[in-house]
N, C-alpha and C positions, 0 to 999 in steps of 0.2 A: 222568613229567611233573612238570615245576617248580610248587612250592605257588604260589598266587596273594600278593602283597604284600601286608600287613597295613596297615590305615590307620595304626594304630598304629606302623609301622616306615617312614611317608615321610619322603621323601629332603629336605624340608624341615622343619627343626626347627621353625619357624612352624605348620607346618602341622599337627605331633604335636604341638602344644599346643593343641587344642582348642579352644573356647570353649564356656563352660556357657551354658545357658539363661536364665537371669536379664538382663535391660536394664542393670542397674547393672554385674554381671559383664562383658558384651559390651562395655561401656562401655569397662571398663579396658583389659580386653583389648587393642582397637583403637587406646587412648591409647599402650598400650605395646609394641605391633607399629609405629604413626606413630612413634614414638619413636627406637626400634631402628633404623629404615628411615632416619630422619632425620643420629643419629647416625655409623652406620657407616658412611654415604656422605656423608659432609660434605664433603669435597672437591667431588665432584660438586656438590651445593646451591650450595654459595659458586660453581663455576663459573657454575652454568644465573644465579643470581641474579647475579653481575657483568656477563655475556653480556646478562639484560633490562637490566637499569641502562643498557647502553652505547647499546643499538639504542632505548631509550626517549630518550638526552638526543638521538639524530640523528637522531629522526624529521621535524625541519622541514627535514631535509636529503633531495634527490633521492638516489636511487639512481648516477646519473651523476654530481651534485658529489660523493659520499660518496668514490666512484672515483677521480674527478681529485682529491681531496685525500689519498690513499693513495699513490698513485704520486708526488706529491709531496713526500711525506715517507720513503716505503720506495724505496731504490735497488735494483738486481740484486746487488750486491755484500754490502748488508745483511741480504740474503735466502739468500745464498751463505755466507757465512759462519756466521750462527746453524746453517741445516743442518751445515752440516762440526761445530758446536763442540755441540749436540745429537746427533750420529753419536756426536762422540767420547765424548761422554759418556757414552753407552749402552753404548759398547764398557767403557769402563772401571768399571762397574758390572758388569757381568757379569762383568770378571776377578776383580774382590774380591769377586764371592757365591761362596761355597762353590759345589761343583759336588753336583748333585743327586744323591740317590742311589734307588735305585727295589727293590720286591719283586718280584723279577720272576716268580717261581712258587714254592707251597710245598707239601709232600705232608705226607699223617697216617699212622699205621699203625695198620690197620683189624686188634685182632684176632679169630680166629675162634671160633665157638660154644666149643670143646675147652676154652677160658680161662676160661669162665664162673666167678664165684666165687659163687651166691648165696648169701642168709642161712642156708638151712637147712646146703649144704654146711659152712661155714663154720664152723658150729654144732657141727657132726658130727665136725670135726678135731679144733679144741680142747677137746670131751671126749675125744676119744683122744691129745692132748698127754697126759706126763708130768709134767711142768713148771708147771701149769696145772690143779688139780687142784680148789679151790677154786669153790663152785656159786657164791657172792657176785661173783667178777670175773667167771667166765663171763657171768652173769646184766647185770652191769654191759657188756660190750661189747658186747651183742647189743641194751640199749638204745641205747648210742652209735651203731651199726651203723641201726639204725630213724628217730632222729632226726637223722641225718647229713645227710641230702638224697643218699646215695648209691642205688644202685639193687640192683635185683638181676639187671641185665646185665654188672653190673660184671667186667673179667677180671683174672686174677693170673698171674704166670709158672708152667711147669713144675715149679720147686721146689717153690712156696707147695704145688702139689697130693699132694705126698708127704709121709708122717708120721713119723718127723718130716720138716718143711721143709730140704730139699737146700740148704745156705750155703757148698756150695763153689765153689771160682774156676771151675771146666769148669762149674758151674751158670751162673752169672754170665755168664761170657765167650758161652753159649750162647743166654741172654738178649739181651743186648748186639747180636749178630750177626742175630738173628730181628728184633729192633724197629729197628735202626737201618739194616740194610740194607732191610727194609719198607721205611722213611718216605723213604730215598735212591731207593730204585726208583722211590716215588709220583710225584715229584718232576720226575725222569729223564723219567719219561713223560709228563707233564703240560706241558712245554716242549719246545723244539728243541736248548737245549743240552744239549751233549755232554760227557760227561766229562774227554775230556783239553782243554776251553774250561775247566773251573775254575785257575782262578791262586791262591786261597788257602782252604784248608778250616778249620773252625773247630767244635770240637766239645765242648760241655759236659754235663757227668754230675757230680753232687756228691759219691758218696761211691764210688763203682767206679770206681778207675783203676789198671786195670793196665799192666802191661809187657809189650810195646808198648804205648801209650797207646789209647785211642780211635780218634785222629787219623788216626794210623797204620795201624789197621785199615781204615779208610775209603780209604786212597789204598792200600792193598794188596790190597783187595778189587776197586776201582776202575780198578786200574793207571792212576793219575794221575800228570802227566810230572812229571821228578826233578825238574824248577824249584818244584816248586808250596811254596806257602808253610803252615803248619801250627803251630795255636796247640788247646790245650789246656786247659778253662778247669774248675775243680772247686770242691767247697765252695761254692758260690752260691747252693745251695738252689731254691727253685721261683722266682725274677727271673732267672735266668740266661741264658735266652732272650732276653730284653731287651738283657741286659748283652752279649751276643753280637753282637747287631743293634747295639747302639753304637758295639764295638769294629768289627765289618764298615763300618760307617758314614764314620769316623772312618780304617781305611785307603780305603777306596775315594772320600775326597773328596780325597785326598793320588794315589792312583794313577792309571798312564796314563786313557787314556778305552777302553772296554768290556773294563773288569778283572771277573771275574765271581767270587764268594764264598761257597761250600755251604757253610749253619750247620746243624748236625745239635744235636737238641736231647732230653734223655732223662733216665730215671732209672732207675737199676737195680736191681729189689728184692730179688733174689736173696740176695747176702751180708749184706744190713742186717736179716733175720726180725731180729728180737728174741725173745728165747726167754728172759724173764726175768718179774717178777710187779709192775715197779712201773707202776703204769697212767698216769701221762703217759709213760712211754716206750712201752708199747702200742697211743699212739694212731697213732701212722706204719704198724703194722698193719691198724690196722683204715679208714685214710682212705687210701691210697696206694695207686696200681692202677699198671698198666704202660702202655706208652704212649710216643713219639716224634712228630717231626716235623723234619722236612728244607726249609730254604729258601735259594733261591739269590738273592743281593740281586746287583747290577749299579749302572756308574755312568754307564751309556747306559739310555738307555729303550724302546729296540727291544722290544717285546713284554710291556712289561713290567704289572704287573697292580695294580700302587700304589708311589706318593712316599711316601719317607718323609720328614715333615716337623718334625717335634721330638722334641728325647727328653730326658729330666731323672733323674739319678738321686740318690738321698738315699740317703744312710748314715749311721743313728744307733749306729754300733757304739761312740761315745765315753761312751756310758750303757749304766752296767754290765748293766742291768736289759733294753733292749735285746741287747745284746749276748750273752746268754743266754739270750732268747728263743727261739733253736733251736739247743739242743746237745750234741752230739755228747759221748757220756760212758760211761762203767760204773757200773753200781749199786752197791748193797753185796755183792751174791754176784759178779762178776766179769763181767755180762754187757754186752757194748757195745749201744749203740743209741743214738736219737737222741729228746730229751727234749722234749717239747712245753709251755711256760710255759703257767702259767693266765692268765697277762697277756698272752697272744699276740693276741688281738681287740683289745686297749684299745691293746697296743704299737703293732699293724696301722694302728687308726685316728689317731692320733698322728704316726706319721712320714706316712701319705697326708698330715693336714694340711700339712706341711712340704713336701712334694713340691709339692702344690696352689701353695699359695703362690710357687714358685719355678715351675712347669711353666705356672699361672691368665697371665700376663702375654705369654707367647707364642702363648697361641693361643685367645683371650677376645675376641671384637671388639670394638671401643669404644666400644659402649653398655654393657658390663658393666662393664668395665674404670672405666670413669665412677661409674656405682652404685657400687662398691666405695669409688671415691678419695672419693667423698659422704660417703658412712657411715662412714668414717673421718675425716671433715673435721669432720663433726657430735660423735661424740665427743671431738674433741680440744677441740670450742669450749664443749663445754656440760662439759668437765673432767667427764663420767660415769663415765670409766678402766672398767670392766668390766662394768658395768650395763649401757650401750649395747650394743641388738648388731648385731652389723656384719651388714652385707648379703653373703649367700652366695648367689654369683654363680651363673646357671643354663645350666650346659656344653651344656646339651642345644642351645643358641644355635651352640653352636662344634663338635659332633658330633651326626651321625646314629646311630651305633652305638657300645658299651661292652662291651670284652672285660675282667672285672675276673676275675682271677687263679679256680678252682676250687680253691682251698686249703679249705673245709669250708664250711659255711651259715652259722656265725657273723660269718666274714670276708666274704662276699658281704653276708648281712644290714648288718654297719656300716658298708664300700663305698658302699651302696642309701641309706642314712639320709644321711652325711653329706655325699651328691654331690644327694639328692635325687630320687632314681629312681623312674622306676613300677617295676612288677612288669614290663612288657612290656619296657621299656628293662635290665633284669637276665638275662631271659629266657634268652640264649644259656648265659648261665653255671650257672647255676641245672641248666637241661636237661644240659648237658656235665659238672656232678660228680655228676645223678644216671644219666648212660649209663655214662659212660668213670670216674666217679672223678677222686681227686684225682692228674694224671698227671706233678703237679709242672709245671715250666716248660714243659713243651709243652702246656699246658691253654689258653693263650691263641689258641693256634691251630688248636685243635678247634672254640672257641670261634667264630672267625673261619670254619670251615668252616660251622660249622651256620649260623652268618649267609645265608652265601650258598647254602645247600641249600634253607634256606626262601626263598630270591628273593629279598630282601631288599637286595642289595647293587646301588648301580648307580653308572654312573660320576661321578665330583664327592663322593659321599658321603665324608665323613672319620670314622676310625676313633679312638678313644681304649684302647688294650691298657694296662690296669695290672697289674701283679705285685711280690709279696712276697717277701723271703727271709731266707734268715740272714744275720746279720752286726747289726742289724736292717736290710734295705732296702725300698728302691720304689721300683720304677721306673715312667718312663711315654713311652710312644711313641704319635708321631700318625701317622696313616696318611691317604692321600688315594688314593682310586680311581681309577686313570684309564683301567680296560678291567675289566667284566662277564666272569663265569664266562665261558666257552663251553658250559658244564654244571655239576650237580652231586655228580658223580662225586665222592666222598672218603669220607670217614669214617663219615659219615652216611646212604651210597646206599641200604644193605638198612634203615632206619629210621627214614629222617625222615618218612615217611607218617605214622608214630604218635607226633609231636612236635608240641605241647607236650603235657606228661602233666600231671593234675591231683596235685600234692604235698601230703601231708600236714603239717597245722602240727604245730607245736608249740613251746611257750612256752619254752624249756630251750636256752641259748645252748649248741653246739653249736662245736668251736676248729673 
C-alpha cells in the first residue's frame, strides 16, 4: 500500500510554505503569495485589464452598434489572413524550439540482504586487515562510519566481504555484470521497450574500464542490433549520471523522432579497496557502497514518465584547488586510491553557487527573478559592494522536489543551507545515504525512487537533481512529471514502510 502524501511534500510550492500563526506573519505571507500571483502572470493582468478598459470606454454603445461597427472595420479577408500569418507562425516556432526530450522509465538495483556491510562486520575485517594495524585509525573510521548519515543496511560487493578484499579484474567485472545488468533488467521491465528499440547506449563508471568497455558488455549481454550507437564515459566521478542525460539529451534533440537511449549509470568498488593508511584516501572506503541505475530517455513522449527541461553544467577544474578536490593518486608506500580534500564541502558549496547562478535564470519565475534584479539594483545604488546582501532566491517557487547528490552529510548539509531547505524538502537524500550509501552518481536516482515510493510524486510536479563530481563539477537537471508511478515497486519495495528513520545529530562536518 502506497504511504499517504505528506502536507509537507504538496504538489504546490505555495502551499509547502505554510503560514505561521501570527496576524502580522499572515499578513506577509498573503502580500507575498498576491505578489507572486501577480507577477508571474502579468501578461494575463495587462490582458483581463486592457479587455475592462475597452468594454468600459463602449459601454454607451449597444451591443448591435458595437457589431455593425466591427464588420465595418474588419473585412473576411482581414480575418483570413491574420489566421494564415498566426498559423504560420506557430509553425515556425516550433521548428526553432529544440525538440523535447523525455525520461521515459528508470530502474535501480535492489541489493540483497548477503551484501549487507554493517558497523560491527565492518569492524571485524579491518582488525583482521594486516595493513591496518593501528587502534587510533581503526578507532577514527568507525567514528567517521557513525557520523556519516550512513546506515547499517548499507551493502558492499563480494570482494569488500573477503580478507583481504578481492581487487582483482574477474572481481570487478563480476560486480559490474551483477549491478549493471540488475538496474538494465529493472528498467526492461518497467516499460514496453524492447531491447533491440535502443538506437544508442551510453554508459558511465569512473574508475573500472575495462576491455571490452562497459558499453559493450551491455549490447553483448543485450544482443542489441549492430547499428546501435555506443559511448563510454569515465572519470566523472559521482555527476556523471547527469553528464550522461545531457549528452543523451543533446543527441536525441539532433535525432530522428522516437530515437530511444539506455544510460546505465555505476560504480565499481571492487578494484579501487584502498589498502593503504593515509585517511583522506580511506574515506571512499568507508562512504562508498555499490549500487546502479538504468534509464532510458526518448524524444517522443509515448509513455513517457517526465520532460526534461534544463540542465547547466559548471566545471571549476581551471582552479587548481578544485581540480584536486577528487584525486586519483598513490601515497607514499605505493598504494592507488582516490584522495578526498578537506576542502571538498567549502569546494561543493562554491561551484553550486556558480551553477545557481547560471541554472537560477532558467527556471525561477518572475517574481524571483525580479527580487533578485531588486537587490542588486539596491546595492549598486547605495555603492554598499559587499555589505548589501543580496536576495537568495526561493527554488522551492520553481520545484516541488530536490534530489541533491548522497555524496556524505556534509554535502547535503551545505546543499540544505545555501538553497534553504527544510529538513523535509532534504529528506529523500538524507534517507538514500543512510539505506543505500554513497552509491556515487546513481544516488540521484534512488533518490527520485524513494520520492515516489513515498507517494509523493504527481503529475506537473518539477524535479531539481543536483550532483557533484571530480574535475570539480555540478551539475543540474530539471525534470517535469508528466505520468504517476503505476506503482512503487523499485528500490525501496521491501523498506519504505520504515522510512523516514529518526537520525542521529552530530555537530562534526562529516565530507
Amino acid at each position: 500500500m502506497r504511504p499517504s502524501k505528506s502536507p509537507l511534500t504538496h504538489t504546490s510550492a505555495q502551499h509547502r510554505m505554510a503560514a505561521p500563526g501570527s496576524s502580522t506573519t499572515k499578513a506577509k505571507y498573503l502580500l507575498k503569495a498576491s505578489y507572486q500571483v501577480v507577477v508571474n502572470n502579468f501578461h494575463a493582468v495587462v490582458a483581463v485589464a486592457f479587455a475592462a478598459a475597452v468594454l468600459w470606454a463602449a459601454q454607451p454603445l449597444s451591443l448591435h452598434d458595437l457589431a455593425g461597427r466591427l464588420r465595418a472595420v474588419v473585412r473576411p479577408v482581414h480575418v483570413l489572413t491574420a489566421a494564415i500569418l498566426t498559423a504560420a507562425l506557430a509553425k515556425l516556432r516550433r521548428m526553432r524550439r529544440p525538440r523535447d526530450v523525455y525520461l521515459v522509465e528508470y530502474g535501480c538495483f535492489r541489493p540483497r540482504p548477503c551484501f549487507r556491510a554493517p558497523f560491527a562486520t565492518c569492524l571485524e575485517h579491518v582488525r583482521l586487515l594486516p595493513y591496518l594495524v593501528q587502534e587510533e585509525d581503526i578507532s577514527w573510521g568507525l567514528r567517521l562510519l557513525q557520523r556519516s548519515g550512513i546506515g547499517e543496511e548499507t551493502c558492499v560487493p563480494y570482494a569488500y566481504h573477503y580478507v583481504p578484499p578481492d581487487r582483482s579484474l574477474e572481481a570487478s567485472r563480476d560486480e559490474a555484470e551483477l549491478v549493471v545488468f540488475s538496474a538494465v533488467d529493472e528498467v526492461f521491465a518497467r516499460t514496453t521497450v524492447r531491447p533491440e528499440e535502443i538506437d544508442v547506449v551510453i554508459v558511465n563508471c569512473s574508475i573500472f574500464t575495462p576491455t571490452p568497455v562497459l558499453a559493450d558488455m551491455v549490447i553483448s549481454r543485450y544482443e542489441l542490433r549492430h547499428d546501435v550507437r555506443s559511448v563510454n564515459l569515465s572519470g566523472m566521478g559521482c555527476s556523471a549520471a547527469l553528464i550522461s542525460i545531457g549528452l543523451a539529451k543533446n543527441i536525441l534533440q539532433v535525432a530522428p523522432p522516437g530515437t530511444r537511449v539506455l544510460i546505465v549509470s555505476t560504480e565499481i568498488l571492487s578494484s579501487q579497496y584502498y589498502v593503504g593508511m593515509d585517511r583522506s584516501m580511506l574515506l571512499p572506503n568507508c562512504l562508498f557502497r555499490m549500487g546502479a541505475a538504468a534509464m532510458i530517455l526518448s524524444n517522443s513522449g509515448q509513455g513517457a514518465r517526465f520532460r526534461l527541461s534544463r540542465m547547466v553544467r559548471t566545471v571549476a577544474a581551471a582552479r587548481d584547488a578544485s581540480y584536486r578536490c577528487v584525486f586519483q593518486e598513490e601515497d607514499d608506500q605505493g598504494n592507488t586510491g582516490i584522495r578526498l580534500s578537506k576542502d571538498l564541502v567549502a569546494t561543493a558549496g562554491q561551484t553550486l553557487k556558480s551553477n545557481i547562478v547560471a541554472f537560477g535564470p532558467h527556471v525561477l519565475p518572475a517574481s524571483e527573478k525580479l527580487l533578485v534584479a531588486l537587490s542588486l539594483l539596491k546595492r549598486r545604488l547605495l555603492h554598499s559592494g559587499g555589505r548589501a546582501r543580496l536576495y537568495r532566491p526561493d527554488f522551492r517557487t520553481a520545484f516541488e522536489h530536490f534530489c541533491i547528490h548522497a555524496g556524505g552529510r556534509g554535502v547535503i548539509d551545505e546543499v540544505q543551507r545555501g538553497l534553504g531547505l527544510s529538513d523535509d524538502e532534504v529528506e529523500a537524500s538524507r534517507m538514500t545515504l543512510h539505506r543505500f550509501g554513497n552509491t556515487s552518481s546513481s544516488s540521484v536516482l534512488y533518490e527520485l525512487a524513494y520520492i515516489e515510493a513515498r507517494g509523493r510524486m504527481s503529475k506537473g510536479d518539477r524535479v531539481w537533481m543536483i550532483s557533484f563530481g571530480a574535475g570539480f563539477e555540478c551539475n543540474s537537471v530539471a525534470l517535469e512529471c508528466v505520468r504517476s508511478p503505476a506503482d512503487a515497486d523499485g528500490p525501496w519495495a521491501d523498506c519504505i514502510h520504515r522510512f523516514p528513520v529518526q537520525l542521529p545529530k552530530s555537530g562534526e562536518t562529516i565530507i
